[in-house]
C-alpha positions in Angstrom: 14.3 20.8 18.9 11.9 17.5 18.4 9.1 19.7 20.2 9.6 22.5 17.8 9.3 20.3 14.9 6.6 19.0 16.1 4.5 21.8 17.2 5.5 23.4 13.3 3.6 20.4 11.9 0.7 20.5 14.3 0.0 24.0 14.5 -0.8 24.6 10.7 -3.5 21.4 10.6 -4.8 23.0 14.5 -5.9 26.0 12.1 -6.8 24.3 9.1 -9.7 22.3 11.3 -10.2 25.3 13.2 -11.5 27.5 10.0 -12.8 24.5 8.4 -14.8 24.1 10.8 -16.2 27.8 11.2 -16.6 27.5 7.4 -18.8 24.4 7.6 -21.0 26.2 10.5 -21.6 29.2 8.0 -22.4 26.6 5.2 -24.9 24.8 7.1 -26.7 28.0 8.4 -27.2 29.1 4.5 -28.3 25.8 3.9 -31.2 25.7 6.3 -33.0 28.3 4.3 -34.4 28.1 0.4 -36.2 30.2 -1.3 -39.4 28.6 -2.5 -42.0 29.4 -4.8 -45.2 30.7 -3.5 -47.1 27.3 -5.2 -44.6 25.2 -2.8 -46.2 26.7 0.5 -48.2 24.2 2.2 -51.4 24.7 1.8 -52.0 25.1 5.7 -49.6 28.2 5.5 -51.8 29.6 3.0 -54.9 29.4 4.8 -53.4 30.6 8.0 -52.1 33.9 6.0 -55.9 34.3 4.5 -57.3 34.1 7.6 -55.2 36.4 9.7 -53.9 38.6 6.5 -57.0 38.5 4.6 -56.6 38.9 0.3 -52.7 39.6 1.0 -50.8 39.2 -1.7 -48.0 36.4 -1.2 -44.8 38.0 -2.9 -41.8 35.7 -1.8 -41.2 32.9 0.6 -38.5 31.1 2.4 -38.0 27.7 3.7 -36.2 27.2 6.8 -35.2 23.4 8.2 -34.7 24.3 12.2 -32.0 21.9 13.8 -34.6 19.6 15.0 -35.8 19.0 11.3 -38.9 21.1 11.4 -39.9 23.9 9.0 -40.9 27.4 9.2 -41.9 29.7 6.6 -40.8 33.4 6.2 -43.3 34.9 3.7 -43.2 38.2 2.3 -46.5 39.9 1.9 -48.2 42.8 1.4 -51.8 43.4 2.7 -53.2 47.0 3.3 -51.0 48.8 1.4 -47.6 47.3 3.6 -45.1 45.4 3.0 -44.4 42.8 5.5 -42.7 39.5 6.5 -45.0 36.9 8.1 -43.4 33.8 10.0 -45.9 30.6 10.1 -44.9 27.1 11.4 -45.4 23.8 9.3 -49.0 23.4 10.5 -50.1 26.3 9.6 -49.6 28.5 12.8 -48.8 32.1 13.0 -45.1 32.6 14.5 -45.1 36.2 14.3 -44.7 40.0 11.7 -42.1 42.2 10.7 -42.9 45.0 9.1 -40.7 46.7 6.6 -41.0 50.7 6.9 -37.8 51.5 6.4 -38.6 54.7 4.1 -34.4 55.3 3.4 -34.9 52.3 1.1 -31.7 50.7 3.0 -31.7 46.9 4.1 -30.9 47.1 7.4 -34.1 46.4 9.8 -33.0 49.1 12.5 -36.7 50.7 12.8 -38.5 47.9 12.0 -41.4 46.4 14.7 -42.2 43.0 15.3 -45.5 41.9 16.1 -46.4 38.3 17.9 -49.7 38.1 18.6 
């Protein structure tokens, strides 16, 4: 009887940690990315866009802290007529494309490339 008292009082707080827990992961994953504005990107992540996208137009960016505390940038631009997402690291250097031609107009990515050069 003692173990069946116990295990009722043990077994609800075993599954309150439990899904705290999983909801603490999904909170810290949201809060590794921001949205910036384009004027926040470092100016490194600029020029490394001009030069390997040149005269794109910036149109949205994202700020993402990795777990080791460094940042990479997910940019949307468009250059040539395409919309695409460019990935740069903190100094500057080119992580790697997705392009967005998904004509359905959907936001799932299922025939979208990516490109690391």
């Amino acid at each position: 009887m003692r173990t069946l008292k116990i295990m009722l009082v043990f077994l609800p707080t075993l599954m309150f940690i439990a899904c705290n827990k999983q909801a603490s992961s999904k909170k810290d994953k949201e809060e590794n990315e921001r949205e910036i504005k384009i004027s926040e990107l470092p100016s490194v992540v600029k020029n490394g866009i001009e030069a390997k996208f040149p005269g794109a137009e910036l149109k949205e960016a994202d700020e993402i802290t990795q777990n080791d505390g460094s940042l990479t940038y997910d940019i949307e631009i468009k250059f040539n007529s395409e919309e695409m997402e460019v990935m740069y690291d903190m100094r500057g250097n080119y992580l790697g494309t997705e392009v967005d031609d998904d004509d359905a107009g959907d936001d799932d990515d299922a025939g979208d490339e990516e490109d690391e050069d």
